[in-house]
KEKE-3310 file (N, C-alpha, C; in steps of 0.2 Angstrom, whole numbers, plus 5000, padded with zeros to 4 digits):
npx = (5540:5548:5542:5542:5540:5536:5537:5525:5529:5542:5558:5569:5577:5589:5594:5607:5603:5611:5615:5616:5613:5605:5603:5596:5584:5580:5565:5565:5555:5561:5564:5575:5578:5579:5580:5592:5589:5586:5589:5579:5569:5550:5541:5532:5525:5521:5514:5514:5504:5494:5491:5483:5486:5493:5508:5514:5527:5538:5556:5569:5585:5593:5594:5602:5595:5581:5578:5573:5560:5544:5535:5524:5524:5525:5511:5504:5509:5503:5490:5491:5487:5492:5497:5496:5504:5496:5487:5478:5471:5479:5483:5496:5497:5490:5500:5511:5514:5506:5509:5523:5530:5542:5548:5555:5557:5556:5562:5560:5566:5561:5551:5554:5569:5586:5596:5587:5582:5595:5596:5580:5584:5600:5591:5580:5590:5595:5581:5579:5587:5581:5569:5573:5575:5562:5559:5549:5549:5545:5545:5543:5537:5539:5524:5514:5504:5504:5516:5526:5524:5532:5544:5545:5541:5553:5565:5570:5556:5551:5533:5523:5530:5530:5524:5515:5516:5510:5505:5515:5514:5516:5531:5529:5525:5535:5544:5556:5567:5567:5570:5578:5592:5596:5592:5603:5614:5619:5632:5632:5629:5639:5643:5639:5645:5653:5649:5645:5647:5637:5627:5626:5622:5606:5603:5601:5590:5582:5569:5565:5551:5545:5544:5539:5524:5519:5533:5538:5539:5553:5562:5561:5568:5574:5572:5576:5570:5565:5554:5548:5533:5525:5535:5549:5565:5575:5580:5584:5587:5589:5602:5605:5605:5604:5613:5610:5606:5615:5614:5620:5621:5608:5603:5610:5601:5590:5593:5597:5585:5574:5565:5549)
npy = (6007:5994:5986:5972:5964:5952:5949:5951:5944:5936:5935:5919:5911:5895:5881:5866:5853:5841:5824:5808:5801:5808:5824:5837:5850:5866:5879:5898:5912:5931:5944:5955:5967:5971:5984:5982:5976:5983:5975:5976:5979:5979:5969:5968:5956:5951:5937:5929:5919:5924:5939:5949:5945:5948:5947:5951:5953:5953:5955:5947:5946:5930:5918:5909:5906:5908:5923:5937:5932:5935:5930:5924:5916:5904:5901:5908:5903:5891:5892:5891:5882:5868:5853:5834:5825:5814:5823:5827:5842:5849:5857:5867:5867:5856:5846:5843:5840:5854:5857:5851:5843:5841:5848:5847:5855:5855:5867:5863:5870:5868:5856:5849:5855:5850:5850:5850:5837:5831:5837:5832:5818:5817:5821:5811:5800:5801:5801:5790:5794:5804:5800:5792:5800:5807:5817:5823:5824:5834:5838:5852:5857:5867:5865:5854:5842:5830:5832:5832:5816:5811:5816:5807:5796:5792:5795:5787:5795:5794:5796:5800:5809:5821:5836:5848:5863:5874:5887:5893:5899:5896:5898:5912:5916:5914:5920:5919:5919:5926:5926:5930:5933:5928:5913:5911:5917:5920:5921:5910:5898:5891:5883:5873:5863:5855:5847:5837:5824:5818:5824:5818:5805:5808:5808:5799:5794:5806:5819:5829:5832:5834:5848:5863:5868:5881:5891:5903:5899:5892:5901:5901:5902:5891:5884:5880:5877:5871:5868:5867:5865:5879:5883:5892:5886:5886:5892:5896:5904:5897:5909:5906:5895:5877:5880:5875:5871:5864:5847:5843:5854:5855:5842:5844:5856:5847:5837:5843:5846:5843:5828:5826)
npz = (5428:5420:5402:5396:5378:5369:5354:5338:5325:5330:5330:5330:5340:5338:5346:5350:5360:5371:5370:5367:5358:5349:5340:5346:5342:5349:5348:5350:5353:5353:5360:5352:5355:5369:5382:5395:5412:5429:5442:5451:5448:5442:5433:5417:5407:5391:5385:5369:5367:5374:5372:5379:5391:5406:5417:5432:5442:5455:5452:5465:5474:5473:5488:5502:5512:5522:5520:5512:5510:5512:5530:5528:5516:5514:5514:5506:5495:5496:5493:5479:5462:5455:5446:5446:5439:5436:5429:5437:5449:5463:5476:5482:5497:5502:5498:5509:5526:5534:5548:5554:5544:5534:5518:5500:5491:5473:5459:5445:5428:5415:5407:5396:5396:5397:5406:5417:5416:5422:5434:5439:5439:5448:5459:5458:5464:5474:5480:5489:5501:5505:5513:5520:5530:5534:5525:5511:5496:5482:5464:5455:5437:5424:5412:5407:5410:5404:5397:5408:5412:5401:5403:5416:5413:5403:5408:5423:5432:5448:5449:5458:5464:5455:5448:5440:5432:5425:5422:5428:5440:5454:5450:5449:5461:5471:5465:5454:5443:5427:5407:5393:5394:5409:5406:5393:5396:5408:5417:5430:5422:5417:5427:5423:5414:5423:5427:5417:5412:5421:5415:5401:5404:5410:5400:5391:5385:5381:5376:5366:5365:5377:5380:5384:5374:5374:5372:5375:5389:5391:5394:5407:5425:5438:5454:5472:5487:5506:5516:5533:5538:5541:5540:5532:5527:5521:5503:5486:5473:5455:5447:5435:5417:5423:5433:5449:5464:5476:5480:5493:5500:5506:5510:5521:5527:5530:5539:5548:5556:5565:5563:5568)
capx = (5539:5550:5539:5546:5534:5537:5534:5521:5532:5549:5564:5569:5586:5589:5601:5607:5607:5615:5611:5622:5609:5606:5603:5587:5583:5572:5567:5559:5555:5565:5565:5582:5581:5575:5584:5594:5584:5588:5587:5575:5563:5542:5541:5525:5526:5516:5515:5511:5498:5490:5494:5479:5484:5502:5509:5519:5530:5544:5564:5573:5591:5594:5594:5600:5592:5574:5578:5572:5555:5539:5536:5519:5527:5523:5504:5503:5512:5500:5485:5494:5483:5496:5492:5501:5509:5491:5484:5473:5474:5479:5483:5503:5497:5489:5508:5514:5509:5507:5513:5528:5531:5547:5546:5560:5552:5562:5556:5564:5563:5552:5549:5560:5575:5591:5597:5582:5583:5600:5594:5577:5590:5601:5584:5579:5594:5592:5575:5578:5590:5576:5564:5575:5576:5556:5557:5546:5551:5542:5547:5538:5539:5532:5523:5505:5504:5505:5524:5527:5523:5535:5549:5543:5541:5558:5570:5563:5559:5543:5526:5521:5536:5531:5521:5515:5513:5509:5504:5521:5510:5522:5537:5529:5524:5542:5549:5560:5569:5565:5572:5583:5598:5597:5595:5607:5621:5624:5639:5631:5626:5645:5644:5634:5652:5658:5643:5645:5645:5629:5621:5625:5620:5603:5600:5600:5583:5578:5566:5563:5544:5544:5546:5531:5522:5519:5539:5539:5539:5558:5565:5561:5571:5569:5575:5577:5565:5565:5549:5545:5526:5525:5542:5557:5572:5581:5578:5590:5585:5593:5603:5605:5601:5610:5613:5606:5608:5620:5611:5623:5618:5600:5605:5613:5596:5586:5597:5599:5580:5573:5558:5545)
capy = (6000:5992:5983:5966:5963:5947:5953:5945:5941:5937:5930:5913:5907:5888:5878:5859:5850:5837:5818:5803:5796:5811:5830:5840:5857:5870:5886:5901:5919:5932:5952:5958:5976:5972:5986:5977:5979:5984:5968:5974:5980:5976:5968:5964:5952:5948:5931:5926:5916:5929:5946:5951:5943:5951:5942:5954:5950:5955:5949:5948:5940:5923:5918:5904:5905:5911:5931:5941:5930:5936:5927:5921:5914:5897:5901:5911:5897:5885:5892:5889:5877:5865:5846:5830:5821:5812:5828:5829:5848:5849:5864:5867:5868:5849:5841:5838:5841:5858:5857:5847:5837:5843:5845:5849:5860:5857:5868:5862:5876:5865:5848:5848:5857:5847:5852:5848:5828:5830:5837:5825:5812:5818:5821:5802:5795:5805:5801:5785:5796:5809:5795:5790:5807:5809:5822:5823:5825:5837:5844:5854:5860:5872:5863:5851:5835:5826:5833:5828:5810:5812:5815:5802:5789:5792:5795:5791:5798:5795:5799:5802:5815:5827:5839:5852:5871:5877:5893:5895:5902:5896:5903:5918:5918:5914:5929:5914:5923:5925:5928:5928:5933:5923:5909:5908:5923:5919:5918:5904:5892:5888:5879:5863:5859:5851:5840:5835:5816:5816:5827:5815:5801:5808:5812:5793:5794:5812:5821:5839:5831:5836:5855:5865:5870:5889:5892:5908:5896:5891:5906:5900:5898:5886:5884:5874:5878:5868:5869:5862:5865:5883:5889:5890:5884:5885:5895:5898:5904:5898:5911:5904:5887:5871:5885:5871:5872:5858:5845:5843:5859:5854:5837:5848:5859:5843:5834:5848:5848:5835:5823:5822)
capz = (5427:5412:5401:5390:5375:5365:5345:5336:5322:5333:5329:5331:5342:5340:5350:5349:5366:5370:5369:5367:5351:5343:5339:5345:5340:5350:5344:5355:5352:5360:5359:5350:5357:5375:5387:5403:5416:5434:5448:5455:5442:5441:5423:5414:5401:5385:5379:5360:5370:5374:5374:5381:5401:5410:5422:5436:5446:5457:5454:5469:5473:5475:5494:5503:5518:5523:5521:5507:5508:5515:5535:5525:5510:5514:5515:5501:5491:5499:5489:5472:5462:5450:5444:5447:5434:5430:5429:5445:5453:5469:5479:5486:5505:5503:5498:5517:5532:5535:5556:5555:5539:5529:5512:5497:5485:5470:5454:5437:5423:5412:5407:5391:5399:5397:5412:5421:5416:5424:5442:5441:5438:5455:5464:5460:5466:5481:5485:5496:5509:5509:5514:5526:5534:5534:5519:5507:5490:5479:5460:5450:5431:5419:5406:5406:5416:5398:5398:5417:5411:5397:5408:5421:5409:5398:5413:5423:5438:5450:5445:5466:5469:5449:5447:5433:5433:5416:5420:5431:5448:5460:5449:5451:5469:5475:5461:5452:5437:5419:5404:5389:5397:5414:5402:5391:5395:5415:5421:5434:5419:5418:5433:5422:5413:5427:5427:5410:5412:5423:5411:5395:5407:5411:5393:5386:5384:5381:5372:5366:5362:5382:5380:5384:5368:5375:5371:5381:5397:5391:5399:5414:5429:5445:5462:5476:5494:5509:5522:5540:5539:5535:5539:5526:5530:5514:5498:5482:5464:5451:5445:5426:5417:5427:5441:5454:5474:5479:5486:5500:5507:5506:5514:5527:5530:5532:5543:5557:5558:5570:5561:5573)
cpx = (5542:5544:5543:5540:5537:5535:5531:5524:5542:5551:5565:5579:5584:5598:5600:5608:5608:5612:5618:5619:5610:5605:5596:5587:5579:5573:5562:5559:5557:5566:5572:5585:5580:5581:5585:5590:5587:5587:5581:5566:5556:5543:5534:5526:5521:5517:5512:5505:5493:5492:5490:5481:5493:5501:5516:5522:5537:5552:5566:5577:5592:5598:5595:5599:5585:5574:5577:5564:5550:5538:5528:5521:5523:5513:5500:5505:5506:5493:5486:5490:5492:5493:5499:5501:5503:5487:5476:5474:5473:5484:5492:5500:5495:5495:5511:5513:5510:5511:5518:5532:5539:5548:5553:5557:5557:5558:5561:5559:5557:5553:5555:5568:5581:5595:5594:5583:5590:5599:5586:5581:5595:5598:5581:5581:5594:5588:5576:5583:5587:5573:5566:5574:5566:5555:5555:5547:5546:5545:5542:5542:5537:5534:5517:5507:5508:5513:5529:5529:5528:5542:5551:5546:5551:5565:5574:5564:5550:5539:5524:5524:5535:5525:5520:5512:5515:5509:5509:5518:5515:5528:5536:5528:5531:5546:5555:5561:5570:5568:5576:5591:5600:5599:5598:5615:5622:5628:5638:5631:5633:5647:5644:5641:5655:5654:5640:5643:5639:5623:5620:5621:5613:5600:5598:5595:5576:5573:5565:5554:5540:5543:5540:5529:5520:5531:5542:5543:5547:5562:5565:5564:5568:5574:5574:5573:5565:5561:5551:5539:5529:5531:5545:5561:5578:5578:5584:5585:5590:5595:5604:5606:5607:5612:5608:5609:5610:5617:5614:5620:5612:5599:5605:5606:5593:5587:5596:5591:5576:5566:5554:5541)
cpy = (5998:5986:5979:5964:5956:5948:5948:5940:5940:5932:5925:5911:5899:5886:5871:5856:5845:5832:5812:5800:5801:5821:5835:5846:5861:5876:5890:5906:5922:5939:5953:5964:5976:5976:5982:5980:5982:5977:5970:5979:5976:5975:5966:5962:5950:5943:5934:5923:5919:5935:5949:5951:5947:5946:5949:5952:5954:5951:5951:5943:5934:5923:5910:5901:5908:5920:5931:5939:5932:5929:5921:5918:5907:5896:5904:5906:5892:5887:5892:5883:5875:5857:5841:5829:5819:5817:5831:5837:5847:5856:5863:5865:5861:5843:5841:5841:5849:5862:5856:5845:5843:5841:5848:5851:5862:5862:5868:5867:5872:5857:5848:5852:5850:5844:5851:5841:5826:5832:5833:5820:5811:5817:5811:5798:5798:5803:5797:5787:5803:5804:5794:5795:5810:5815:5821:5827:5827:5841:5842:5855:5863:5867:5858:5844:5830:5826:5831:5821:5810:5811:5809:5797:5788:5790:5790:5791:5795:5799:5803:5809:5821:5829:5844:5859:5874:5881:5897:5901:5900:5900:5910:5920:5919:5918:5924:5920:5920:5928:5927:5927:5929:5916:5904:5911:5922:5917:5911:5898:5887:5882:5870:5858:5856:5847:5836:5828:5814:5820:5822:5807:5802:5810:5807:5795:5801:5813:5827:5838:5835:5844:5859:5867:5878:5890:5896:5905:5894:5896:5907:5899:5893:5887:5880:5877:5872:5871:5865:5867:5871:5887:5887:5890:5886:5889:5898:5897:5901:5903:5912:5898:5883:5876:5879:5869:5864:5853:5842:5848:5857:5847:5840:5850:5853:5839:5838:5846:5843:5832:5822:5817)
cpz = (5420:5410:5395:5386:5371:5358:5342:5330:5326:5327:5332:5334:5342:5342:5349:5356:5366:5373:5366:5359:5346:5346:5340:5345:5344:5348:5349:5353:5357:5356:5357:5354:5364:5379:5393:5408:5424:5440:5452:5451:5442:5432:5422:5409:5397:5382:5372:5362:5368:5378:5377:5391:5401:5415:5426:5440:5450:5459:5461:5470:5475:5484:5496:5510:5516:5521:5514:5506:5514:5522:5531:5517:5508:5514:5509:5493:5491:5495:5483:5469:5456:5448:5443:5439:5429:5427:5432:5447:5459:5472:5485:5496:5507:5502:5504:5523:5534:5543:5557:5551:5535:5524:5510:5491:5480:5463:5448:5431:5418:5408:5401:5390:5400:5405:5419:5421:5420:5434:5445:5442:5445:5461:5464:5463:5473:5486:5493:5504:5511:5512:5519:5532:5535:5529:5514:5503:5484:5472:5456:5442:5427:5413:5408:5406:5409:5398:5402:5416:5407:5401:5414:5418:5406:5403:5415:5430:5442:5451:5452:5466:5461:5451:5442:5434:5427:5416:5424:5437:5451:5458:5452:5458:5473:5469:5457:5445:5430:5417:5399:5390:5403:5411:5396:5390:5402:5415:5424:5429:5416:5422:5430:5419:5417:5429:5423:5409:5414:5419:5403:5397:5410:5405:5387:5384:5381:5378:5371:5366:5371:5383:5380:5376:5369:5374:5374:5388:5395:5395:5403:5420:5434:5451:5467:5484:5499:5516:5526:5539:5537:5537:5534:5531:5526:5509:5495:5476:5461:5448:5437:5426:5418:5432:5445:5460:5472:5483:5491:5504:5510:5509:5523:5531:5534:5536:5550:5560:5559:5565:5568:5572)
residu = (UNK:UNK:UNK:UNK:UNK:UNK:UNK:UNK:UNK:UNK:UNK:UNK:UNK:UNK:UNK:UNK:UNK:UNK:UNK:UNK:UNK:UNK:UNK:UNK:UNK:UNK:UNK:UNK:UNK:UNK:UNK:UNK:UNK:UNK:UNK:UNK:UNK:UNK:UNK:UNK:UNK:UNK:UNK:UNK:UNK:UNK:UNK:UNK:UNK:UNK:UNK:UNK:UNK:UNK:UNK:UNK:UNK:UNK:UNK:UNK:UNK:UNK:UNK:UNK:UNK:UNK:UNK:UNK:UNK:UNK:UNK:UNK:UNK:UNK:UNK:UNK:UNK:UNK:UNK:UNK:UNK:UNK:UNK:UNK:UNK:UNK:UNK:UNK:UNK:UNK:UNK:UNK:UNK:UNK:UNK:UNK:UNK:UNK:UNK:UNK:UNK:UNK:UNK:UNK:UNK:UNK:UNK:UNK:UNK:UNK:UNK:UNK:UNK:UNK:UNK:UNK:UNK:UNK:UNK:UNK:UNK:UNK:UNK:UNK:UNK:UNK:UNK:UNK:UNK:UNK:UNK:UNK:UNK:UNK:UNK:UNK:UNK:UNK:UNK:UNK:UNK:UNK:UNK:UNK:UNK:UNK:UNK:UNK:UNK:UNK:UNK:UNK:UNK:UNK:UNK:UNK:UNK:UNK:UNK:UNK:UNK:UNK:UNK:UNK:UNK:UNK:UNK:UNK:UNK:UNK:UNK:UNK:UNK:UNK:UNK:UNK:UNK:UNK:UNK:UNK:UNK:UNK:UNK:UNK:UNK:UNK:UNK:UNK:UNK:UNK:UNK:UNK:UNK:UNK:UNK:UNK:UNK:UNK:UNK:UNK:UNK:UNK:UNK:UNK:UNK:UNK:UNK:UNK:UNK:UNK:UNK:UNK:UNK:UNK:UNK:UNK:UNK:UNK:UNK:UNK:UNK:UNK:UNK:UNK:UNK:UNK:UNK:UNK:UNK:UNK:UNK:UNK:UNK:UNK:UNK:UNK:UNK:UNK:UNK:UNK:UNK:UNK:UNK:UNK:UNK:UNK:UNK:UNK:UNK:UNK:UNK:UNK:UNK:UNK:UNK:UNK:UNK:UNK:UNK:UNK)
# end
């Protein structure tokens, strides 16, 4: 089993994202030496938090279909506690009808993510032809409801359809990919150049004040899921950051599959 420690005194990467007003800096801690790992490698991880708790987890490769995922996914996911927006907890298996109901389980890397303001910002303009289609629209985000709000408010995006997982429990239940090189050395994170305009267009308003304050949580990926009660239909990791499933396809899934 490789292990990735985070050092008490790390080094510091910053980067300037981008904004049509101005310049914001974030800065995170990040192992220099850390060996590559293997795809399919058990990592445990040590926050700064607290070095005291691991978090395990198992990578596996981005899918976008149902395959690679447990037939119980959806049930195990379903005992996930997370917290709306206002910051109520509420439990993944209470968000839509667990017999029928079709949901889009979007999961954004974390509230103060650039890239993220740009697929909240897609997802919102979205909503009203999920709505139409009986689909319920769900995105999550690491960082603490306060954050969630932050994003809502600025964007902005509906409060109903956010939610907040701080301790990044669903990432890890669906195996979502962490790390320093996922994101900011992917090859996939190429992709967001060609999304340039919608990214400077959902950024009028940004903030980094959004960014979790555990900084860890930065290296987080996300990914796109798509239920009917508790099957999957759909599943895709992000590969690396702006790596985000095409919402045509995910149009596509929700379409084939009848509303009852």
């Amino acid at each position: 089993m490789a292990t990735m420690i985070l050092p008490q005194t790390p080094t510091f990467l910053q980067f300037n994202s981008l904004s049509s007003s101005s310049s914001h800096r974030l800065s995170f801690p990040f192992h220099t030496q850390s060996p590559p790992l293997p795809s399919n490698s058990m990592i445990t991880i040590h926050t700064e938090k607290s070095r005291k708790q691991t978090r395990s987890f198992q990578l596996a490769k981005a899918s976008s279909t149902g395959a690679g995922f447990s037939d119980s996914i959806a049930n195990i996911l379903g005992d996930v506690s997370i917290f709306t927006a206002s910051g109520e907890p509420v439990m993944f298996k209470d968000l839509w009808d667990p017999n029928e109901g079709i949901a889009v389980v979007a999961l954004l890397r974390h509230f103060g993510c650039p890239c993220c303001w740009e697929l909240a910002s897609a997802l919102r303009e979205s909503k009203t032809r999920f709505d139409s289609a009986g689909v319920k629209l769900i995105a999550v985000g690491v960082g603490t409801p306060n954050k969630a709000r932050i994003l809502a408010e600025r964007l902005p995006f509906p409060l109903d359809c956010l939610y907040a997982d701080p301790d990044r429990k669903a990432y890890d239940v669906l195996g979502l990919y962490y790390g320093f090189g996922r994101t900011f050395f992917n090859p996939a994170s190429a992709k967001v150049f060609s999304r340039f305009d919608a990214l400077q267009q959902a950024l009028k308003n940004y903030t980094i004040e959004a960014t979790p304050d555990d900084r860890s949580s930065v290296l987080q990926q996300g990914g796109m899921f798509v239920f009917r009660g508790k099957q999957l239909l759909y599943a895709r990791k992000d590969e690396g950051t702006g790596d985000h499933a095409a919402l045509d396809d995910i149009f596509d899934v929700c379409c084939k599959v009848p509303v009852a």
